[in-house]
C-alpha positions in Angstrom: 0.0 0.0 0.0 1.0 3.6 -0.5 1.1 5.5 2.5 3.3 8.2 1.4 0.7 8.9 -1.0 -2.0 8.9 1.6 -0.2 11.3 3.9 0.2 13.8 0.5 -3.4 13.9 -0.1 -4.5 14.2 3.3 -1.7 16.6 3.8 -2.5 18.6 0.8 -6.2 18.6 1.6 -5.3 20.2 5.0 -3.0 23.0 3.3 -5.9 23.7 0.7 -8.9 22.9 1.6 -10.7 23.9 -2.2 -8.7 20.6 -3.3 -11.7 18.9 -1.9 -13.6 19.9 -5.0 -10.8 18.3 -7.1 -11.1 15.5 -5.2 -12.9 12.0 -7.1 -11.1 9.9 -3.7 -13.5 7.6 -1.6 -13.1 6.5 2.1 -12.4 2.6 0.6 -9.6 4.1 -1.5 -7.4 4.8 1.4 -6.0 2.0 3.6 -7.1 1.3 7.4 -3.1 1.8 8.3 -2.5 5.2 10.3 -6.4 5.7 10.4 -6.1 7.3 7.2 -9.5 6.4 6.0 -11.3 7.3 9.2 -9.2 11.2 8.5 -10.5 11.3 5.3 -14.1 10.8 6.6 -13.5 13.8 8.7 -12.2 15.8 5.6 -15.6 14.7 3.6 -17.9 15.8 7.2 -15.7 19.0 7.4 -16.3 20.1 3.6 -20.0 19.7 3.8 -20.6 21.0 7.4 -17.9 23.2 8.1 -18.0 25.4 4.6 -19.0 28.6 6.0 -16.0 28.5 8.0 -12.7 30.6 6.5 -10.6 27.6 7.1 -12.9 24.6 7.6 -9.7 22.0 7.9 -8.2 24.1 10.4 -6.7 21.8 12.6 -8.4 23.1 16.2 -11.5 23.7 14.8 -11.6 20.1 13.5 -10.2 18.7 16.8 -13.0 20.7 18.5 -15.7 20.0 16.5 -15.2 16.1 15.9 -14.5 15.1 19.1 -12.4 12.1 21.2 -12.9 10.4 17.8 -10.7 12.5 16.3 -8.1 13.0 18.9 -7.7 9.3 19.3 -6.0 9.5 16.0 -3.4 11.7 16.7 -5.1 15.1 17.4 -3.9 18.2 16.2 -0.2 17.0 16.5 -1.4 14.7 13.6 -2.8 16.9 11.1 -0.2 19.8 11.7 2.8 16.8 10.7 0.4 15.8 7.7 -0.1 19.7 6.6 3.9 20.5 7.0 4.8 17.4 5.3 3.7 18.8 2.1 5.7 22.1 0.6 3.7 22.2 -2.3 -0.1 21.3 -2.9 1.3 21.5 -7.0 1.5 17.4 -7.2 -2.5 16.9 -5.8 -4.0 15.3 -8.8 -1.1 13.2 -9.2 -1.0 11.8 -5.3 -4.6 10.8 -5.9 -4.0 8.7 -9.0 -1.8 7.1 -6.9 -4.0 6.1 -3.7 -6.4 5.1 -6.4 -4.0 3.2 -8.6 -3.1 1.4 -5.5 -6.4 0.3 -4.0 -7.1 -1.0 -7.9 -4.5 -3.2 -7.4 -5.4 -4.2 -4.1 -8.9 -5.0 -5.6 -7.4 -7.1 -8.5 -4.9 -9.1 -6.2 -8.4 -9.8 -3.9 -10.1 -11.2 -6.8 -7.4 -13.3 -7.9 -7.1 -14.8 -4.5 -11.0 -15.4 -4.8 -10.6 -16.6 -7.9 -7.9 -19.1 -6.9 -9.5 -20.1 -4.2 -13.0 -21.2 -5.8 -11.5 -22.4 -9.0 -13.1 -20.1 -11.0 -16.0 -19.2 -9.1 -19.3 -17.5 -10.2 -18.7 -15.9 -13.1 -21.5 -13.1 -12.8 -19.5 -11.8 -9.4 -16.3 -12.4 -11.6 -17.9 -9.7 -14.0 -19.2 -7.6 -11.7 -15.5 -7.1 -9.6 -14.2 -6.5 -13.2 -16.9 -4.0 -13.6 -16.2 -2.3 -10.9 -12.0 -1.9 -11.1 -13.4 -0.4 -14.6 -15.7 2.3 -12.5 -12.7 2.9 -10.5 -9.9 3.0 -13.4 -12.5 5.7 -15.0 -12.6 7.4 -11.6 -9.0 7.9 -11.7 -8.3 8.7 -15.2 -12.0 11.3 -15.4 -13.2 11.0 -18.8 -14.6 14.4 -19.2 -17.2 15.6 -21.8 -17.6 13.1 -24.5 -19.8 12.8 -28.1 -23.3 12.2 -27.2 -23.2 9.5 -30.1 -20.4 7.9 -28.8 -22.7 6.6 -26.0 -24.9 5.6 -28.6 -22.6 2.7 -29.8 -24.0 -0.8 -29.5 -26.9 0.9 -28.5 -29.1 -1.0 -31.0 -28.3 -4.2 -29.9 -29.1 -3.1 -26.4 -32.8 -2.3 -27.8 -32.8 -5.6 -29.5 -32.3 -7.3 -26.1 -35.1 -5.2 -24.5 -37.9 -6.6 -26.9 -36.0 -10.2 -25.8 -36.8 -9.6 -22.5 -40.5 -8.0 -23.0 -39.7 -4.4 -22.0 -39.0 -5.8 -18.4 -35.0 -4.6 -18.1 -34.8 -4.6 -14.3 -36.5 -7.3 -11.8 -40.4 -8.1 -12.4 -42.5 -6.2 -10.0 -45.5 -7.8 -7.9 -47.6 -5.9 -10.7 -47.6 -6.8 -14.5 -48.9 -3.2 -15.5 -45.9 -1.8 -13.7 -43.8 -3.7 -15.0 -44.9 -2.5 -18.6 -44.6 0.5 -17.3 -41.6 0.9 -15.6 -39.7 -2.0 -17.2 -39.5 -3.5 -13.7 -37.3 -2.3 -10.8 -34.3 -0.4 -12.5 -30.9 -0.3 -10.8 -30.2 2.6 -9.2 -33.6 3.8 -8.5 -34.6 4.9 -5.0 -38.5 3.7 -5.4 -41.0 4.8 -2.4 -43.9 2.3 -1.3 -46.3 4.4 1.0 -49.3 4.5 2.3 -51.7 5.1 6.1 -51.7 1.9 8.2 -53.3 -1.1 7.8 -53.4 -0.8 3.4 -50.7 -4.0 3.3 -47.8 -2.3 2.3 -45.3 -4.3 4.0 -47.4 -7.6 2.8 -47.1 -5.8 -0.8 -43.1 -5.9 -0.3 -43.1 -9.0 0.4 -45.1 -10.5 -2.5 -42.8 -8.1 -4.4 -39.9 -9.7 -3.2 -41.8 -12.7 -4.1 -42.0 -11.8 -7.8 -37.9 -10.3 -8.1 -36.6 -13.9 -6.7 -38.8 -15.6 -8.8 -37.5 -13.9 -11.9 -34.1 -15.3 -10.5 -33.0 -11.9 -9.0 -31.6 -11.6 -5.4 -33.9 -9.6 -2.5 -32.7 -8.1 1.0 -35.2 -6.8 3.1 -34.1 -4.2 5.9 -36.9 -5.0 8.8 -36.5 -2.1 11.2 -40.9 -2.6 12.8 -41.0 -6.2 12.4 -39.0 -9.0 13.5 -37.5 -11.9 11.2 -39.8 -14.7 12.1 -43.1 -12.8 11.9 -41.9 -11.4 8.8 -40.9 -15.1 7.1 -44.3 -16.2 8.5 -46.2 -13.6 6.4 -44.3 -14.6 3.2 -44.8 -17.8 3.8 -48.5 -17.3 3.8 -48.6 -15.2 1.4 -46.9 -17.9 -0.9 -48.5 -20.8 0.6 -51.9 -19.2 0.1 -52.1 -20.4 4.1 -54.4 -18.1 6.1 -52.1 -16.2 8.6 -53.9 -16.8 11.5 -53.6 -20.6 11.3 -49.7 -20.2 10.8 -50.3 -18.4 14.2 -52.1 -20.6 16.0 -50.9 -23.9 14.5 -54.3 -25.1 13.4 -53.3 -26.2 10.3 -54.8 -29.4 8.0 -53.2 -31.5 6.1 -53.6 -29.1 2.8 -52.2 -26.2 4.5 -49.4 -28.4 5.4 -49.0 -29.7 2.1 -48.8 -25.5 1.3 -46.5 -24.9 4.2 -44.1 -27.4 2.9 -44.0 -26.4 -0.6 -43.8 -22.4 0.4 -40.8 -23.3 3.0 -39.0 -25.4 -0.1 -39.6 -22.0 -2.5 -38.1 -20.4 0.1 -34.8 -22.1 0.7 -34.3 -22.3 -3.6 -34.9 -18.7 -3.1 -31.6 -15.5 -2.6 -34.4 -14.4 -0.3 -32.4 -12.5 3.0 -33.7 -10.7 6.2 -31.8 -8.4 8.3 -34.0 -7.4 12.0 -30.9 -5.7 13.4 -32.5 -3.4 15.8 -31.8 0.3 15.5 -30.2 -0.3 12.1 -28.3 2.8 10.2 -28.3 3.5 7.0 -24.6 3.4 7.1 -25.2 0.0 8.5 -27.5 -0.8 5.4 -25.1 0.1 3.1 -22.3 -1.9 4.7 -24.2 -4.9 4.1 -25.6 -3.9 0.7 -21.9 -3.9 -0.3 -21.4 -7.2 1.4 -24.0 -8.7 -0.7 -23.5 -6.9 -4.1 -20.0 -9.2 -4.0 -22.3 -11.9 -4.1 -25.0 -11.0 -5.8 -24.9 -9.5 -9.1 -28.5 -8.5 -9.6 -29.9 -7.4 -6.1 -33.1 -5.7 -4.7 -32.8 -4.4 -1.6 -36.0 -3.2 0.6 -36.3 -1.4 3.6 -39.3 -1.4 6.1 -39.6 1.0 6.8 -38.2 4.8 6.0 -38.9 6.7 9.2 -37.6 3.8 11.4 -34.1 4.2 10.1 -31.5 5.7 12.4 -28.3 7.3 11.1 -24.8 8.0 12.4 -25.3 11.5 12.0 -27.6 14.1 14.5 -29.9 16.3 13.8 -31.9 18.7 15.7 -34.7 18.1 13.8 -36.9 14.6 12.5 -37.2 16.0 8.4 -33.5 16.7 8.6 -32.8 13.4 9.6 -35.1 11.7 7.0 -34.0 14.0 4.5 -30.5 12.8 4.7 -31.1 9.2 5.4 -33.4 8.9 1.6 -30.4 10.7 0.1 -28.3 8.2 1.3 -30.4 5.3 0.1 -30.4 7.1 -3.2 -26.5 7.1 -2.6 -26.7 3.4 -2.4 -28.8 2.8 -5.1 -26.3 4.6 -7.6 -23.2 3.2 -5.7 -24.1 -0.3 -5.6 -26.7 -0.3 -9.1 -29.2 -1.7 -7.0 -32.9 -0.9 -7.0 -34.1 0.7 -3.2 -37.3 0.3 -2.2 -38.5 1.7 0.8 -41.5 1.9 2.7 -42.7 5.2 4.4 -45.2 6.6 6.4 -48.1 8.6 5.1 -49.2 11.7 7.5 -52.3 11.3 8.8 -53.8 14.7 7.5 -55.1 12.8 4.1 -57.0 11.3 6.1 -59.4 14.7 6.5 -60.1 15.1 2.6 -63.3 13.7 1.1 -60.9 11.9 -1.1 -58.4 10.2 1.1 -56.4 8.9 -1.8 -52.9 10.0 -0.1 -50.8 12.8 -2.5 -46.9 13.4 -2.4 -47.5 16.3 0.1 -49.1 13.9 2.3 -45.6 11.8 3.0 -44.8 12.3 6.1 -41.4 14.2 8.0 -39.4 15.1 4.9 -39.9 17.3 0.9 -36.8 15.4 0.3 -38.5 12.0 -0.1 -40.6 13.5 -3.3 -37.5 15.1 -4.7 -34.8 12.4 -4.5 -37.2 9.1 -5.0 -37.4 8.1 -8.6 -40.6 5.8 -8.3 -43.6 7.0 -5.5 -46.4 4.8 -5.2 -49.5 5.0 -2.8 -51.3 2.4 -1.8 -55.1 2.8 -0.7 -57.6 0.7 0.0 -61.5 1.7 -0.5 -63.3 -0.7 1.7 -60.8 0.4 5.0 -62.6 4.2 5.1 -66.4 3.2 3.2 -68.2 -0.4 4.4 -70.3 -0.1 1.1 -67.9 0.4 -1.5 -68.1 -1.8 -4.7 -64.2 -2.2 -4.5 -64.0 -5.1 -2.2 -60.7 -7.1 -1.6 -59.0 -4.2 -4.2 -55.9 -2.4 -3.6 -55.4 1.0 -5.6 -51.4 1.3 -6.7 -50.9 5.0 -7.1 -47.9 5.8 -8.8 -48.2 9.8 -8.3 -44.2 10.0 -9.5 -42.7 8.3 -12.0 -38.9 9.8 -13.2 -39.1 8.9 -16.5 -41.6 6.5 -16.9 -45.0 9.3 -16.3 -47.8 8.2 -13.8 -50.8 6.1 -13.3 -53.1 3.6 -11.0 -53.0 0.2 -11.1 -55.9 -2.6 -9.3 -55.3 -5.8 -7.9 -57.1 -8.1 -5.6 -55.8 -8.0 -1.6 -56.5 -11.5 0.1 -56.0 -9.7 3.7 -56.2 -13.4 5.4 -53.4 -15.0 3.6 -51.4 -11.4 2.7 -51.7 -12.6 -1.7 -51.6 -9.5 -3.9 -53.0 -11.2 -7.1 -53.2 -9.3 -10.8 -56.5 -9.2 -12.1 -57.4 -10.2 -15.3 -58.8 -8.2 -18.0 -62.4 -9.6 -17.1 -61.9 -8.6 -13.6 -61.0 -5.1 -15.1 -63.9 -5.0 -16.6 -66.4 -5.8 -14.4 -65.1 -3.8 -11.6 -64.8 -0.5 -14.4 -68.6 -1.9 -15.0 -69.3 -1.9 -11.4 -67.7 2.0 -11.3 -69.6 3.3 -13.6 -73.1 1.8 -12.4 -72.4 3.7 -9.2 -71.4 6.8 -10.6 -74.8 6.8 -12.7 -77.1 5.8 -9.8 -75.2 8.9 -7.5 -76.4 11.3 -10.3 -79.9 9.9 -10.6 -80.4 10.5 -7.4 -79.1 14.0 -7.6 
């Protein structure tokens, strides 16, 4: 590893802070020797936090600010060795070429150990660590402005293999209209599932999940409300077609046995992973969404839900916090090309409108939600707010933002005792539009 070249950027950093701007480094670049990774987090915090300040790498203004975490990594005697040890911040760009040149190499020598050690192993990870030292070379070498039709090249094969696929490029959702929608769930998309309680969103999650693994696509679910076992047990009714309540109580017959075995076995052929860790981060959830992107090429990753996830960071305020935590899942998203889909809560001030449909303005603790989540969709239920509605066992699926892909509502049936979301089929459609329109006549007859 190249510590000299560590101490030069950190060093120069520290002389001129504006470098930062220059700088295309991240914390994995730099090595755990000397704590040079954890000083470079501290450089990142400072830039973003500390910009109003004159000099925001001053060293007593960082040591004062940061904390014991700081000190206990040399302190100001530290960072006033790493600033003098540079005379000149002239060689910056090429210092960082270096700690990145150096961690590629690292990277390469880890997959040929993996490599050696597996015989081979799975090629798909083999192409995705190859992918990524190619993200990293490009980091280093910044490509700059480029043709618009260069990107264009191969691109007509690339078409050619969406028609293949039947529009759906990304993971099948739990819907087939969105899916002809949206083209599934697209890596690097931050998609919000919300709705008031008791609509099924988390059982919709899980049939979702349901739907990616089935299309041979991995799933991780964050479960911050709900612990592991309850969780399983819902998507095992849910697959089984089992009613909940006899998983529950045990009262099962032979059938829902028969069910219970053959949902258990789907299951275990399934990439299908939980994570209950109480009091979860999202720095936590992206430690293991990198731990399982190493594994798993093409990955979904869910979280129930928003407004339970903590972060490393404080904030004085709740839509601060929440703000910063669905940028960061955004973060992860791009980072890791994985899809995010995360559940949030729904204020309960839609509740007051004639229509209680929910709208963006109704999400609940943060603006930021609507501004940095690609895909928003409501869910709302009829028959939980009006005892004669004709939309029995139906689940509305709002999409009220779609980046790219427009908006739109979508119907399926909600079997609330076994937790099934099921797509109707166009004669369902019908009737039920049928059924709609019947009502709507009969309210203006009477009027």
């Amino acid at each position: 590893m190249n510590l000299e070249a560590e101490r030069a950027v950190l060093g120069s950093l520290l002389k001129d802070h504006e470098l930062m701007d220059d700088c295309y480094l991240a914390p994995d670049d730099f090595s755990e020797e000397e704590d040079n990774r954890t000083l470079f987090k501290v450089l990142q915090f400072a830039k973003e936090h500390f910009e109003g300040e004159k000099e925001p790498f001053d060293p007593v203004l960082l040591v004062t600010k940061w904390g014991e975490r700081l000190k206990n990594v040399g302190g100001i005697s530290r960072l006033m060795s790493l600033r003098q040890s540079v005379p000149s911040t002239a060689g910056f760009n090429h210092y960082q070429q270096s700690v990145r040149a150096d961690r590629i190499q690292r990277e390469i020598q880890e997959v040929g150990r993996q490599i050696a050690a597996t015989g081979g192993g799975d090629l798909s990870e083999l192409r995705l660590k190859m992918n990524v030292l190619a993200e990293l070379q490009r980091g280093q070498e910044g490509t700059g402005p480029v043709h618009m039709a260069s990107i264009l090249e191969g691109h007509g094969q690339t078409i050619m293999k969406r028609a293949q696929t039947q529009g759906v490029t990304g993971a099948n959702t739990a819907n087939h209209e969105m899916n002809q929608m949206s083209g599934g769930h697209q890596p690097g998309d931050l998609e919000i599932i919300a709705a008031r309680p008791s609509m099924g969103k988390t059982q919709y999650v899980l049939n979702d999940m349901d739907a990616v693994t089935k299309s041979g696509w991995s799933a991780v679910i964050f479960s911050l409300e709900m612990g592991a076992l309850k969780m399983v047990e819902r998507l095992v009714s849910s697959i089984g077609g089992i009613k909940n309540k006899k998983i529950k109580s045990g009262l099962m017959s032979d059938n829902d046995w028969d069910s219970y075995s053959k949902a258990v076995e789907i299951i275990a052929n399934r990439n299908l992973f939980i994570d209950d860790t109480p009091g979860a981060t999202v720095e936590y959830v992206r430690q293991q969404v990198k731990q399982l992107k190493k594994k798993y090429a093409k990955l979904v990753v869910y979280v129930d839900y928003l407004q339970f996830l903590n972060t490393e960071r404080k904030f004085s305020k709740n839509n601060e916090r929440v703000g910063h935590i669905t940028k960061v899942l955004k973060g992860i998203a791009r980072e890791f090309n994985v899809c995010v889909v995360a559940i949030s809560a729904v204020g309960r001030d839609c509740e007051k409108k004639p229509d209680k449909r929910p709208l963006m303005s109704d999400l609940r603790e943060s603006g930021d939600i609507e501004s940095d989540a690609d895909v928003i969709t409501f869910l709302y239920r009829d028959e939980y707010y009006n005892a004669d509605t004709i939309k029995k066992d139906i689940v509305e699926l709002i999409v009220a933002k779609g980046r790219d892909i427009g908006t739109g509502t979508f119907e399926m049936v909600f079997k609330k005792d076994t937790g099934r979301f099921i797509n109707m089929t166009k004669e369902e459609k019908e009737k039920l539009a049928e059924k709609v329109r019947e009502r709507e006549r009969q309210g203006h007859s009477k009027r």
